[in-house]
FILO-305463 format. One line per field, with one value per residue: residue number from 1; residue in one letter; chain; x, y, z of N, C-alpha, C in turn. Coordinates in pm, 1 decimal, padded with zeros to 6 digits. Example, Ala and Ser with C-alpha at 12.3 -4.5 7.8 and 13.67 -1.06 7.14 Angstrom:
2
num <- c(1:2) .
residu <- c(A:S) .
chaine <- c(A:A) .
nx <- c(01319.0:01285.0) .
ny <- c(-00569.0:-00225.0) .
nz <- c(00780.0:00708.0) .
cax <- c(01230.0:01367.0) .
cay <- c(-00450.0:-00106.0) .
caz <- c(00780.0:00714.0) .
cx <- c(01320.0:01290.0) .
cy <- c(-00330.0:00003.0) .
cz <- c(00780.0:00787.0) .
END
This chain:
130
num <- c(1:2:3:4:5:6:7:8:9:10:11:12:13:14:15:16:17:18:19:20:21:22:23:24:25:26:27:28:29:30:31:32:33:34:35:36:37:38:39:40:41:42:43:44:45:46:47:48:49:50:51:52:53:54:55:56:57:58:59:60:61:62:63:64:65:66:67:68:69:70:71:72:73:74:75:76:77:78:79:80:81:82:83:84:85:86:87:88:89:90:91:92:93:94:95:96:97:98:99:100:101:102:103:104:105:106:107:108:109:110:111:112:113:114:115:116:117:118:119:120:121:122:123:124:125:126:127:128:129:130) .
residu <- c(X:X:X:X:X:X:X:X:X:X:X:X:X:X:X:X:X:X:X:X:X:X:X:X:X:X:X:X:X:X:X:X:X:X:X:X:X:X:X:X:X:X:X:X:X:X:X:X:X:X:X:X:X:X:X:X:X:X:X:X:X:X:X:X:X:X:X:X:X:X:X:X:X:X:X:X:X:X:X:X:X:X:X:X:X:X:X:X:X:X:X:X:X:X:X:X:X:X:X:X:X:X:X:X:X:X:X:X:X:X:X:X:X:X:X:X:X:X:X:X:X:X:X:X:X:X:X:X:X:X) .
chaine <- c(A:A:A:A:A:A:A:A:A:A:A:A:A:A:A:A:A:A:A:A:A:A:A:A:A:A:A:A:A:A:A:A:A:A:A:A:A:A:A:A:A:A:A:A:A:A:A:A:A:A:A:A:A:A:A:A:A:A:A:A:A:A:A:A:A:A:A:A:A:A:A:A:A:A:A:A:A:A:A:A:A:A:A:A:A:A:A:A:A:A:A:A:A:A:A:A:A:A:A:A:A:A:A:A:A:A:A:A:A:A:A:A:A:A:A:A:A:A:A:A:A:A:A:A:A:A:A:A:A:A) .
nx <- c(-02849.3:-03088.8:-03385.3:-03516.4:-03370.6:-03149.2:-02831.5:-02684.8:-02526.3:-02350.7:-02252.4:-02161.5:-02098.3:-01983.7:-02108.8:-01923.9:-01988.2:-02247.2:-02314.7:-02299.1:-02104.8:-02095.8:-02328.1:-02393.2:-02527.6:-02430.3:-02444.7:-02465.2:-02422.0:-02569.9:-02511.4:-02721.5:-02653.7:-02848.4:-02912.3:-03028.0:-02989.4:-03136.1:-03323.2:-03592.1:-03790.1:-03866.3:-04045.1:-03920.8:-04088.3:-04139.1:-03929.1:-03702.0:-03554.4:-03297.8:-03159.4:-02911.5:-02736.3:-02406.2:-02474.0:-02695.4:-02927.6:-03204.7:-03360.7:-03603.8:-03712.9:-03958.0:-04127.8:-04263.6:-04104.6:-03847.0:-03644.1:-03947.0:-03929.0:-04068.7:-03916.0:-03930.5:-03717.4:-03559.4:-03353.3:-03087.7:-03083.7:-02969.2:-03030.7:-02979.3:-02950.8:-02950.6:-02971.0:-03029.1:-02920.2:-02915.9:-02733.3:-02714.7:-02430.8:-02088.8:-02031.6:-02219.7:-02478.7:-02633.3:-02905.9:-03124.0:-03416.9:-03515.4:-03867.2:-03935.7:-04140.0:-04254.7:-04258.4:-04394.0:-04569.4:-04420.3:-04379.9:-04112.7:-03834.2:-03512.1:-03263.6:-03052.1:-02747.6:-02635.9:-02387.6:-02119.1:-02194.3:-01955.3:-01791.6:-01532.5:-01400.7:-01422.3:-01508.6:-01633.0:-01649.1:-01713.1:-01938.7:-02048.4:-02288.4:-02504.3) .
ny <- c(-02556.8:-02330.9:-02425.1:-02332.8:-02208.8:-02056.0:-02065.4:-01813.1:-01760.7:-01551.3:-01502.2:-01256.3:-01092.0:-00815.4:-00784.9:-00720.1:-00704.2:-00664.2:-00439.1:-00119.6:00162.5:00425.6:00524.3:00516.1:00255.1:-00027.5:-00404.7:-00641.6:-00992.4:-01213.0:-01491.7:-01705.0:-01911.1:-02068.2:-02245.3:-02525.5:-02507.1:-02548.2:-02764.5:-02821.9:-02871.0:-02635.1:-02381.1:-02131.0:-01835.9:-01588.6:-01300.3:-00998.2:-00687.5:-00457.8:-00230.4:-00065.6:00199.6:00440.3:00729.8:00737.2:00644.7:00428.8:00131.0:-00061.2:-00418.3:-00636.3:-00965.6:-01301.1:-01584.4:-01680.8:-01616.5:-01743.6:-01951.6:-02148.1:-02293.0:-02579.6:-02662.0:-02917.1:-02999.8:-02977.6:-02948.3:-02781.6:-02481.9:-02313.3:-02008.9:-01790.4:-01446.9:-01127.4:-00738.3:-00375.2:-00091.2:00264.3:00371.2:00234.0:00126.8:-00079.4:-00178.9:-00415.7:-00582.4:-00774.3:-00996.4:-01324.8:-01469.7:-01677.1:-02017.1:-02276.5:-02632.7:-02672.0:-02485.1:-02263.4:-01922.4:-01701.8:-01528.3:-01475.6:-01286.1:-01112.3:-00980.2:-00672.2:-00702.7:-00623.1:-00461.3:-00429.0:-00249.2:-00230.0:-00453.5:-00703.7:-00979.3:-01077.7:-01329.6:-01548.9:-01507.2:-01582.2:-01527.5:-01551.7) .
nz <- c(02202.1:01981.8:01967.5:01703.1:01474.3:01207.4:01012.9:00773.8:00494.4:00294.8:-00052.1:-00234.1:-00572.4:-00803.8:-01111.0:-01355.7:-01633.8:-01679.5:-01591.8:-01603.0:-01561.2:-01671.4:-01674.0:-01432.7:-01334.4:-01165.8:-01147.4:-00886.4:-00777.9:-00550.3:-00341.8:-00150.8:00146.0:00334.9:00619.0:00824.0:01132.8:01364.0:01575.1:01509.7:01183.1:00971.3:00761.2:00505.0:00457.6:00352.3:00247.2:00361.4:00252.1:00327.7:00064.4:00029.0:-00109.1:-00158.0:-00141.7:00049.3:-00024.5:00002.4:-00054.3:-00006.5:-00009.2:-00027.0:00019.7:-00063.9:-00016.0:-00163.7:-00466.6:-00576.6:-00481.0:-00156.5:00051.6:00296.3:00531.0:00671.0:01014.4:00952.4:00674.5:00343.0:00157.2:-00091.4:-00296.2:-00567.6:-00630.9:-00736.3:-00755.6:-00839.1:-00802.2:-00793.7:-00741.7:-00634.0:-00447.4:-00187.8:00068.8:00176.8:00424.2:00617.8:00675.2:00728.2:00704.4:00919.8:00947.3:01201.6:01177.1:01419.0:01463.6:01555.4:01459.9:01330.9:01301.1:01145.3:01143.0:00876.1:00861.6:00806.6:00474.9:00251.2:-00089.7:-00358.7:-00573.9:-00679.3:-00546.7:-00669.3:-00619.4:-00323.1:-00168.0:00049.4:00340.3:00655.6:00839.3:00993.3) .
cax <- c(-02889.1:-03160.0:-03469.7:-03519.8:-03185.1:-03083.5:-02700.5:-02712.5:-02390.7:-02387.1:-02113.2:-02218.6:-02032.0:-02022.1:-02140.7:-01947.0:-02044.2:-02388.4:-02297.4:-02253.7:-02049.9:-02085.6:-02449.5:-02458.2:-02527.7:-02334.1:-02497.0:-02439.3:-02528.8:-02535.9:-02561.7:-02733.2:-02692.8:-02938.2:-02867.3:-03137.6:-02882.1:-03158.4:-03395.6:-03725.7:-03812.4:-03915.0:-04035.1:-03918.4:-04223.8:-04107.1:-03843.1:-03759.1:-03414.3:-03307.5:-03062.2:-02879.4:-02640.1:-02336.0:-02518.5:-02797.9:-03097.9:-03253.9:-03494.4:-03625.6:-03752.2:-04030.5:-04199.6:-04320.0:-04033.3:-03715.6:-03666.4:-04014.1:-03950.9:-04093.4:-03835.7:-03909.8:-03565.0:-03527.9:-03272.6:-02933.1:-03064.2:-02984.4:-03094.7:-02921.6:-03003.8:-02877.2:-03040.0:-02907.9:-02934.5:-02889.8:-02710.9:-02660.5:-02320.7:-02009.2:-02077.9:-02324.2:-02501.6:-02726.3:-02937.7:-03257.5:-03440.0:-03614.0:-03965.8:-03993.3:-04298.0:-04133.7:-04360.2:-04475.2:-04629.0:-04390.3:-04302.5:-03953.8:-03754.3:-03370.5:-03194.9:-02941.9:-02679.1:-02531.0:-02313.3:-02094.3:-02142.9:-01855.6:-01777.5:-01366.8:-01338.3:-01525.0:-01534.5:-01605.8:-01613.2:-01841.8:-01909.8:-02098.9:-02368.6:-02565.4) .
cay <- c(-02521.9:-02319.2:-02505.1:-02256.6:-02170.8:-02087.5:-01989.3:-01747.2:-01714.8:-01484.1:-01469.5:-01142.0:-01076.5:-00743.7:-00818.3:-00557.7:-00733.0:-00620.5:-00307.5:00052.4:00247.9:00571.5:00542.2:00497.2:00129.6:-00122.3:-00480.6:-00724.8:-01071.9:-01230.9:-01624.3:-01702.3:-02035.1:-02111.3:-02396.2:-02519.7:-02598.3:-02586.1:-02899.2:-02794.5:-02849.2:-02476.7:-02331.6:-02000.6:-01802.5:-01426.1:-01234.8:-00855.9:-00663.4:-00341.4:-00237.1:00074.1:00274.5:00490.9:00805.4:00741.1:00574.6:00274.3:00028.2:-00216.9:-00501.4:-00768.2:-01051.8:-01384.0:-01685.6:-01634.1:-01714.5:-01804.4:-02103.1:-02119.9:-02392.2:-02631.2:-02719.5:-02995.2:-03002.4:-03003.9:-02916.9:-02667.3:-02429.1:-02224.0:-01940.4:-01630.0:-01334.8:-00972.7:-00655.7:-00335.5:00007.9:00347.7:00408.7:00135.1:00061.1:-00037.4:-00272.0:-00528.6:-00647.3:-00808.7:-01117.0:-01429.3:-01537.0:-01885.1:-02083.6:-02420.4:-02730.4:-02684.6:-02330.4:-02139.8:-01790.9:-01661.2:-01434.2:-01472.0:-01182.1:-01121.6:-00895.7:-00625.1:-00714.9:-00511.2:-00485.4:-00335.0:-00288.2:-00273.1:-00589.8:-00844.5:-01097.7:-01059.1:-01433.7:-01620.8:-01486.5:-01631.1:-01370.8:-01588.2) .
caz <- c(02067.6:01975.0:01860.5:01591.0:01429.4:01127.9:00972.2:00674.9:00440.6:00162.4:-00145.3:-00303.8:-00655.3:-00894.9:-01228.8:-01446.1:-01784.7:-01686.8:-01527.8:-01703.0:-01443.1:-01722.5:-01678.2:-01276.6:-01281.6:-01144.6:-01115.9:-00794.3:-00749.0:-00411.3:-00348.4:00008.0:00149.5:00449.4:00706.1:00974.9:01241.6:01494.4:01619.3:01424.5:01072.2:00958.6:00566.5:00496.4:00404.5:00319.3:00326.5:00418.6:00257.7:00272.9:-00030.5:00078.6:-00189.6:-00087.1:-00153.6:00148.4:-00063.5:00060.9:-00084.0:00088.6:-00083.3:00086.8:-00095.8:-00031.1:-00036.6:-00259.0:-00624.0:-00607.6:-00365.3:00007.2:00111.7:00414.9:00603.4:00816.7:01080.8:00894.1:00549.1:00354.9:00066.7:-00202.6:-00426.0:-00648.6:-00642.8:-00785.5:-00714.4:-00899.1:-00710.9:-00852.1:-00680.5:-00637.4:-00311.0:-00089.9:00136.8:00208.6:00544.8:00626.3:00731.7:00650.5:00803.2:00870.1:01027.0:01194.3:01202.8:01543.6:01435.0:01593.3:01401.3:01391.7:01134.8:01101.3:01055.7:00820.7:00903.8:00686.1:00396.5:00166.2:-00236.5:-00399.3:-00682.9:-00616.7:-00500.8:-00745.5:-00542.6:-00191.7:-00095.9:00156.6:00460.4:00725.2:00901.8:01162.5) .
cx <- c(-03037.0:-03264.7:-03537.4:-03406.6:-03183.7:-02883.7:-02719.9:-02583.7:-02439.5:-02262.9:-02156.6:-02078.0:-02067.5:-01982.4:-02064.9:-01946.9:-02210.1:-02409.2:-02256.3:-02241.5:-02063.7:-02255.8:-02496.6:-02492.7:-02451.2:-02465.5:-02414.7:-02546.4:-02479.8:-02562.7:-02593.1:-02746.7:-02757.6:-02909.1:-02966.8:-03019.0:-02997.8:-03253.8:-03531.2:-03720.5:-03899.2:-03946.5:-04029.2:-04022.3:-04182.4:-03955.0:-03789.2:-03600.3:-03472.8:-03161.6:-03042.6:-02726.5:-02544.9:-02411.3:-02650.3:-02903.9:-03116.9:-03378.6:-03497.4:-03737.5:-03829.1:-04080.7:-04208.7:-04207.9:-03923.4:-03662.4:-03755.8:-04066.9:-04012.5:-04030.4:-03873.6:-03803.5:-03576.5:-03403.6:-03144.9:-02956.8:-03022.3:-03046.5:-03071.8:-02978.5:-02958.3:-02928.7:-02949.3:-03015.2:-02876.9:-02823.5:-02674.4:-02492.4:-02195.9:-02024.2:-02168.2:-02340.9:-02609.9:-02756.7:-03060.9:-03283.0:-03473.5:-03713.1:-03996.9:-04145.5:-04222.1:-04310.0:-04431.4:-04581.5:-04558.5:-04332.6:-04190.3:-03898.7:-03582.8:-03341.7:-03044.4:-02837.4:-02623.8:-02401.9:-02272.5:-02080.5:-02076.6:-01765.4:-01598.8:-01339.1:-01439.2:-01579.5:-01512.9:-01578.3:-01737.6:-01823.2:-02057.5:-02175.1:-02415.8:-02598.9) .
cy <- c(-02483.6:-02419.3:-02482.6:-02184.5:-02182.3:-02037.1:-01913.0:-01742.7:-01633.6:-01499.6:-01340.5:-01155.2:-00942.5:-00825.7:-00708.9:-00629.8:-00734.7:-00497.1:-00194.6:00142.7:00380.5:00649.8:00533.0:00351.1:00022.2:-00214.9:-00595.1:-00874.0:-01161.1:-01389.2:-01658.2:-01853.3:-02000.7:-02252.1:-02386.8:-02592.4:-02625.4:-02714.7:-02934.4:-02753.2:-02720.9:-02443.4:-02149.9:-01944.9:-01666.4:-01362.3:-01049.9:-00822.1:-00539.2:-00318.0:-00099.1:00081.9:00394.0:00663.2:00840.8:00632.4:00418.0:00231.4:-00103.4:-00258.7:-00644.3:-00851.0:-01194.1:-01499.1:-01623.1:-01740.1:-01768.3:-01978.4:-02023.6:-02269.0:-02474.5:-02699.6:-02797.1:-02988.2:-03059.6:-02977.5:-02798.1:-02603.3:-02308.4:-02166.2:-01844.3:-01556.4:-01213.5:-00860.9:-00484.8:-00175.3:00132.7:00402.1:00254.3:00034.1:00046.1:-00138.4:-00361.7:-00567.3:-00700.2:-00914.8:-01194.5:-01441.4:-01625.1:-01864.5:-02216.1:-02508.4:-02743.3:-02585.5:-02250.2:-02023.9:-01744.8:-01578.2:-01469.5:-01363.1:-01193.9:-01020.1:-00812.5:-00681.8:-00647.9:-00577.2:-00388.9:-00380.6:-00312.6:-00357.6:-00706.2:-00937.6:-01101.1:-01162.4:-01444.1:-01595.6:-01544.1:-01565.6:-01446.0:-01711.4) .
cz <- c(02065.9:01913.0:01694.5:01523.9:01303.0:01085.8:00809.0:00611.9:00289.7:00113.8:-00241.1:-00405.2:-00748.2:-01033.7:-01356.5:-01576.8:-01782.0:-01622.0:-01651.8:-01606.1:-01511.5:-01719.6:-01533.1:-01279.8:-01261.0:-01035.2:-00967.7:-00817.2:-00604.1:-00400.6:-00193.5:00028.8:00282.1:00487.7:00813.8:01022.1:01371.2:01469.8:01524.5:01305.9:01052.6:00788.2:00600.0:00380.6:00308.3:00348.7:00262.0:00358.7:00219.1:00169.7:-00015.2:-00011.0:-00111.3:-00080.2:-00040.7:00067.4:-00027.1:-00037.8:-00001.4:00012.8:00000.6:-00034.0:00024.0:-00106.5:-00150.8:-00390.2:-00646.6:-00563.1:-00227.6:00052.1:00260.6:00432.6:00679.9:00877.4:01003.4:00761.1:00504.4:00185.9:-00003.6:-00302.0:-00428.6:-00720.0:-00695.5:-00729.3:-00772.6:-00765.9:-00820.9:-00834.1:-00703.3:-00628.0:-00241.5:-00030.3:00180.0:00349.2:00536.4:00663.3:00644.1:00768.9:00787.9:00953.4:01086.6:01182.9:01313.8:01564.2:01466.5:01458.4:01456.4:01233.0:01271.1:01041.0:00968.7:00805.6:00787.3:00593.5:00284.8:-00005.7:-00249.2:-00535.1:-00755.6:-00585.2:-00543.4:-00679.0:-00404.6:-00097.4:00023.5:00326.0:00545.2:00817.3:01002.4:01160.6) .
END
């Protein structure tokens, strides 16, 4: 086991009672749980997404801790939050990291692997990225 480890799960959901599909918007909201599975207590400092629509356009979105937290994890904790996300198109997708710090100093980002919003299938359910 790594000494720096985390697991990422996302449940992404479309919002269409906040969506206007006649106007191009259709709302998403995504719930990310975070797990330190590895050895070293770590705080996630920042983190890095890109938000890519079926049409090509990307945004990528950085900032400093999520929802306004910078969470420190100890080994087995974990740390939930639900964020949204707005797309001009259905469909689209989600990737990006987190940058921790652990307690020992070391630096490390966690990536978070592509995941699909869509607006066809409400509820995409919890999937498990890394």
């Amino acid at each position: 086991m790594s000494k720096y480890q985390f697991r990422v799960e996302v449940a992404p959901e479309y919002l269409a009672e906040q969506s206007a599909p006649e106007q191009g918007r259709y709302v998403f909201s995504y719930t990310i749980t975070i797990t330190n599975v590895g050895t070293v207590p770590a705080q996630l400092i920042a983190r890095s997404w890109n938000v890519n629509d079926a049409n090509g356009h990307t945004e990528r979105v950085k900032g400093l801790g999520v929802v306004g937290q910078q969470p420190l994890l100890k080994p087995g904790q974990t740390f939930e939050y639900t964020s949204g996300t707005r797309l001009h198109t259905p469909t689209g997708t989600m990737h990006g990291s987190f940058f921790f710090v652990a307690e020992d100093g070391e630096k490390f980002d966690t990536d978070v692997p592509m995941f699909v919003l869509d607006a066809l299938s409400p509820s995409g359910g919890t999937r498990t990225l890394h």
